[in-house]
C-alpha positions, 0 to 999 in steps of 0.5 A: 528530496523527491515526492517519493522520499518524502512518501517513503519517508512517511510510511517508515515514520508509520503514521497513526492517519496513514491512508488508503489513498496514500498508500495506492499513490505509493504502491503507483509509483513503485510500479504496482497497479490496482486489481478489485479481484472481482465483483465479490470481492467486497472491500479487498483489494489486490496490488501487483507488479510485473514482477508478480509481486502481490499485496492485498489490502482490504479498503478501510471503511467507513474512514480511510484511515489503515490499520497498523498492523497492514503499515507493518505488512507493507513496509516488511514485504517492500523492504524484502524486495528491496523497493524501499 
């Protein structure tokens, strides 16, 4: 099993101490890249593709830890385009 089916694993297991760091090293792979959408962007952060394919996080703070209902958007939306 590759670093990436163990990750993919992980996320579709929907971890409890899933983290931010974890799901940019996912996002990475899958192709997506990391834009702060600006200075006043506060803590939102902005993935996309070269498809245009978008997803938007907010970093968790003051723990790296994601919220589940985010796990759930995100696993939704990359099992829509067939990435997972």
């Amino acid at each position: 099993m590759s670093r990436l089916e163990k990750e993919i694993e992980r996320l579709k297991s929907k971890p409890k101490d899933y983290t931010y760091d974890e799901v940019k090293s996912l996002l990475n792979k899958l192709g997506f890249f990391e834009n702060n959408k600006g200075k006043t962007s506060g803590s939102r952060v902005e993935f996309r593709d070269k498809f245009g394919r978008k997803l938007t996080l907010h970093k968790p703070h003051p723990s790296n830890i994601i919220k589940m209902y985010k796990i759930n958007d995100l696993l939704k939306d990359l099992q829509e385009w067939r990435l997972i």
